[in-house]
C-alpha positions as CSV (number, residue, x, y, z in Angstrom):
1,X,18.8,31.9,17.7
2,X,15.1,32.0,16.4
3,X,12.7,29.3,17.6
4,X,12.7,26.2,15.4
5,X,10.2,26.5,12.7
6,X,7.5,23.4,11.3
7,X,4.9,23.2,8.6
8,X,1.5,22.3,9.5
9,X,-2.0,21.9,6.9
10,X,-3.7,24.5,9.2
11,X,-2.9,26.7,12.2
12,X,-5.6,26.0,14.7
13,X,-6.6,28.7,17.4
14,X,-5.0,29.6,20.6
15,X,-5.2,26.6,23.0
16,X,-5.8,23.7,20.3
17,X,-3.0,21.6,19.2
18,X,-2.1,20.3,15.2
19,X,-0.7,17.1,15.0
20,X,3.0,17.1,13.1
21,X,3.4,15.4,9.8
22,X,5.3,12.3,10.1
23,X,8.7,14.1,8.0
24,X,8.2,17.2,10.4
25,X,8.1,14.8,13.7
26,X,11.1,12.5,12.4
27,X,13.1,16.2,11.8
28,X,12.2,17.5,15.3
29,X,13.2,14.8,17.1
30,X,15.4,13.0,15.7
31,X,17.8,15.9,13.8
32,X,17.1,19.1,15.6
33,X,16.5,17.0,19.0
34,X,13.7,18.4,20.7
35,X,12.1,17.7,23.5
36,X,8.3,18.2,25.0
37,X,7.7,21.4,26.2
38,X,9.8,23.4,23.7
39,X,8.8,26.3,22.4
40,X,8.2,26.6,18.7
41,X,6.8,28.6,15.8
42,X,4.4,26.7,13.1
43,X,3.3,28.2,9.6
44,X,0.6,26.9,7.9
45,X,2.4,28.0,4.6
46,X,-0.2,30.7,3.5
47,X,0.7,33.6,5.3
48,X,-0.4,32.5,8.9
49,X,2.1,31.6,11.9
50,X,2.3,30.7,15.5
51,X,3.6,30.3,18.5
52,X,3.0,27.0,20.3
53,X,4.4,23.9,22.9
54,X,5.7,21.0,21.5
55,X,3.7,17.7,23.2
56,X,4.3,14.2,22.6
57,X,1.6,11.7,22.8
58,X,0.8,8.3,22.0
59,X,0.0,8.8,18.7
60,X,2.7,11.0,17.3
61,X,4.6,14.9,18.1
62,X,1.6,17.8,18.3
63,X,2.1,21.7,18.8
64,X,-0.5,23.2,21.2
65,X,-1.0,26.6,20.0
66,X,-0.2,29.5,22.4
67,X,-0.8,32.1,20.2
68,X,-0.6,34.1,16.4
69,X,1.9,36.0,15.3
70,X,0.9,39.1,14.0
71,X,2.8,41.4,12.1
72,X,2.5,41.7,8.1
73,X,1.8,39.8,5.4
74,X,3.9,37.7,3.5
75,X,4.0,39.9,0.6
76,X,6.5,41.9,3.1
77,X,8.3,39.4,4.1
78,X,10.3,38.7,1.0
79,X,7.5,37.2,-1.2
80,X,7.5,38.2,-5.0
81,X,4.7,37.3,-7.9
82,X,7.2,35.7,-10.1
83,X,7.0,32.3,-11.5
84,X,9.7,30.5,-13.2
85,X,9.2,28.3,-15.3
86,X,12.1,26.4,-15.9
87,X,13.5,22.9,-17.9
88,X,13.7,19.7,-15.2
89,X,18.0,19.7,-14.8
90,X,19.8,17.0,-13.2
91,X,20.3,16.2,-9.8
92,X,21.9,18.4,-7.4
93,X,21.4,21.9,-10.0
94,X,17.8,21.1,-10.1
95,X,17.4,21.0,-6.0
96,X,19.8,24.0,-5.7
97,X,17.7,26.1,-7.8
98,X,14.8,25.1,-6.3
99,X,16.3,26.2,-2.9
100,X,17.5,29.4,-3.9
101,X,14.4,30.2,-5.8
102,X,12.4,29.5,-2.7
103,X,14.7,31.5,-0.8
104,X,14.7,34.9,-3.5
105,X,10.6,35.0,-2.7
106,X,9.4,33.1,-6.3
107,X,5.9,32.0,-5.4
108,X,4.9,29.4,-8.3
109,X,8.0,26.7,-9.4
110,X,7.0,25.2,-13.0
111,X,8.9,22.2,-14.2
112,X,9.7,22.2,-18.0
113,X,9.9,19.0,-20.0
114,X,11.6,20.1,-22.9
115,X,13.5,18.1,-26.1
116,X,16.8,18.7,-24.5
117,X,15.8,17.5,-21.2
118,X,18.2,14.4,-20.0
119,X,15.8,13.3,-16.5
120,X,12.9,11.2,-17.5
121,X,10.0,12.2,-15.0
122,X,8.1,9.9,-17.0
123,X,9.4,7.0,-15.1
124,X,8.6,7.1,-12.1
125,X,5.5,10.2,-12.6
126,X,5.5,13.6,-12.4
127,X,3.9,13.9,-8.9
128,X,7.0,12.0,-7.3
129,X,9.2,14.6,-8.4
130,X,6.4,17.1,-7.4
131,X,6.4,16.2,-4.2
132,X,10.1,15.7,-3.9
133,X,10.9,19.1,-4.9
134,X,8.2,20.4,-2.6
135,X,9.7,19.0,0.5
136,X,13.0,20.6,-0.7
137,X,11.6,24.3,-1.0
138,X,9.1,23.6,2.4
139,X,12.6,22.8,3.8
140,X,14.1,26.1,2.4
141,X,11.0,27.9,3.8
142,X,11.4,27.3,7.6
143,X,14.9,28.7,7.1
144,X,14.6,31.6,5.1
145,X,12.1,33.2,7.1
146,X,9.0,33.6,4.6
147,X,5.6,32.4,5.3
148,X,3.9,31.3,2.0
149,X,4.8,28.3,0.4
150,X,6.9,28.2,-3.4
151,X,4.0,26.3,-5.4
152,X,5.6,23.5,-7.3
153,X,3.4,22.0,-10.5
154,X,3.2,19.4,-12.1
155,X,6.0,18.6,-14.8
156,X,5.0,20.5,-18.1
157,X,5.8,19.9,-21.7
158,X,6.4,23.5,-23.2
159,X,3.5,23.9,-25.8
160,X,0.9,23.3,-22.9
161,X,3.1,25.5,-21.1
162,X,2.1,28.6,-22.9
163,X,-1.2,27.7,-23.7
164,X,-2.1,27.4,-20.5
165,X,-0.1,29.8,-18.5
166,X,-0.9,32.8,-20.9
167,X,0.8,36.2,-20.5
168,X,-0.7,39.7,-20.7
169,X,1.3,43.1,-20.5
170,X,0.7,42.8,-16.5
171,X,1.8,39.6,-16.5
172,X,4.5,39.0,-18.8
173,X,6.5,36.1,-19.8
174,X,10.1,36.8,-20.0
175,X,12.6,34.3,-22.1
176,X,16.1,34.6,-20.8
177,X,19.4,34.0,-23.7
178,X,22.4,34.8,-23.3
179,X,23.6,37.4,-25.5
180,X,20.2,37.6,-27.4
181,X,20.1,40.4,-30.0
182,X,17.2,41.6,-27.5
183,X,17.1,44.1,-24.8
184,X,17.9,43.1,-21.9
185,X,15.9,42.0,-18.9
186,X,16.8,45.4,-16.2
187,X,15.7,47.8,-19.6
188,X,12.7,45.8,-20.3
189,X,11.4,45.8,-16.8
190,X,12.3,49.7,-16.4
191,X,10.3,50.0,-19.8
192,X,7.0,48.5,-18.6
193,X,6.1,49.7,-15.9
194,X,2.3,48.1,-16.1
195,X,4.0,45.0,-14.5
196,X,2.7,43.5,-11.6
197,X,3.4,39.8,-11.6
198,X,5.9,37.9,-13.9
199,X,7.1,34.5,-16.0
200,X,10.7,33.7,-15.7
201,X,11.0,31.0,-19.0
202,X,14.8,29.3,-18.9
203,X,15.6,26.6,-21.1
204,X,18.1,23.2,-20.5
205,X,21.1,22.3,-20.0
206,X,22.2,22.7,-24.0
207,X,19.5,25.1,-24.6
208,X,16.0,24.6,-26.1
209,X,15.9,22.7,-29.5
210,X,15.1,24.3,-32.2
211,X,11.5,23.1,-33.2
212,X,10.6,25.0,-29.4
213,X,13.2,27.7,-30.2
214,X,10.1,28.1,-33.2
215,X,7.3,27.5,-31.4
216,X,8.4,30.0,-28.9
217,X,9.3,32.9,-31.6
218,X,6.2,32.4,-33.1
219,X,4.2,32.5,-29.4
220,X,2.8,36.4,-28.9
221,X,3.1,35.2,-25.1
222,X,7.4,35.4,-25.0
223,X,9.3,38.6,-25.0
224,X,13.0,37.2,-25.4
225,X,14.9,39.3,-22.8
226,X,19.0,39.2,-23.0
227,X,21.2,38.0,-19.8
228,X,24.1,39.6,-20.9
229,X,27.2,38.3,-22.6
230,X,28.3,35.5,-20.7
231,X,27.6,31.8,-20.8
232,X,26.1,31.0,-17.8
233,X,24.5,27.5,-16.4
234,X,20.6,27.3,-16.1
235,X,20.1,27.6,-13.1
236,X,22.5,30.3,-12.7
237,X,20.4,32.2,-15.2
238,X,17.4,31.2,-13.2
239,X,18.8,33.1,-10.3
240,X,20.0,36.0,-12.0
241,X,16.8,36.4,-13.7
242,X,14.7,36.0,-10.2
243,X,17.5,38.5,-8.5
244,X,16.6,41.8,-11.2
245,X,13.1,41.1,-10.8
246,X,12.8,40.8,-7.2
247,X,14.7,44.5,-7.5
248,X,12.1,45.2,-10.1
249,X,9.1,44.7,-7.0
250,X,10.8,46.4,-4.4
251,X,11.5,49.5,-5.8
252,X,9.5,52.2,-3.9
């Protein structure tokens, strides 16, 4: 087995030591059970890893760093310029997708609030469930084996969606239907091949209503892309969606 992997702010030369987060100490020792003088890798989460010593002290868990890793970047390691930019779901589907979008190599995670969504981030703010979610794909990070964090925003409401996150034929925006009277999402990428980054948009659980189903027909920054002919859940699209364009990048 690999060495057990932890998140730090920054990685810290060879022979200085960066003190554990408080989450990251409470899962070394109390759920993977380590002890001092383990060996370890630590990621700072924007392309940079090491190898170091765990040490515990007086004043909490710290890695002394023996050395960086070299090797290549993160962009190599399974790490796409896609965004998705999908509605808040409920519960466990919205956790799952964030795991498995973590894990596909999606770099930015953008939280819809749309008409049709049923979880009120209102309540309790947006940057609880920002930070939630983060600690969710951080945790999905260390196991998958990529270096760069998944970025997740702040929950957005759709208009300021596409007013701030514009497109351009580089970077396009991509809304997946199922069984849109569209091309699909495999023709359209093989048919543009100026793209170098691009926005994944899936709707909620019962669709987007129709005042955004509007607004987005009327938006020159959508290109409505079909998912085929089944009726899939959203965050199944979400990951089908992520899946042909992480093909799309890695063709040679």
């Amino acid at each position: 087995m690999g060495l057990k992997r932890f998140l730090c702010e920054k990685l810290p030369p060879p022979g200085r030591s960066t003190k554990l987060s408080d989450a990251e100490t409470s899962h070394a020792l109390k759920v993977l059970r380590l002890k001092a003088g383990d060996c370890v890798q630590v990621l700072d989460g924007q392309g940079k890893s090491g190898i170091g010593i765990l040490k515990t002290r007086s004043d909490g868990v710290w890695i002394e760093i023996t050395n960086h890793e070299e090797g290549p970047h993160a962009q190599s390691r399974g790490v796409y310029p896609i965004s998705l930019e999908a509605a808040v779901l409920k519960g466990d589907a919205m956790e799952w997708m964030i795991e498995k979008a973590t894990e596909l190599g999606v770099t930015h995670f953008i939280p819809l609030a749309t008409d049709h969504t049923v979880v009120d981030t209102k309540k309790k703010g947006s940057a609880h469930f920002q930070g939630r979610w983060q600690k969710i794909s951080d945790q999905a990070l260390k196991q998958c084996g990529r270096l760069d964090r998944m970025q997740i925003h702040e929950v957005i409401e759709l208009e300021s969606l596409l007013t701030k996150y514009r497109s351009t034929p580089e970077n396009p925006r991509f809304w997946c239907l199922e069984n849109a009277p569209s091309q699909n999402l495999g023709d359209a990428l093989k048919a543009n091949s100026a793209i170098v980054m691009a926005k994944i948009l899936v709707g909620p659980e019962g669709g987007f209503s129709e005042e955004e189903k509007s607004l987005l027909k009327r938006s020159a920054s959508c290109d409505t892309v079909s998912l085929g002919p089944l009726v899939t859940r959203a965050e199944t699209a979400a990951l089908f969606a992520i899946s042909l364009l992480r093909a799309h990048f890695m063709r040679p």
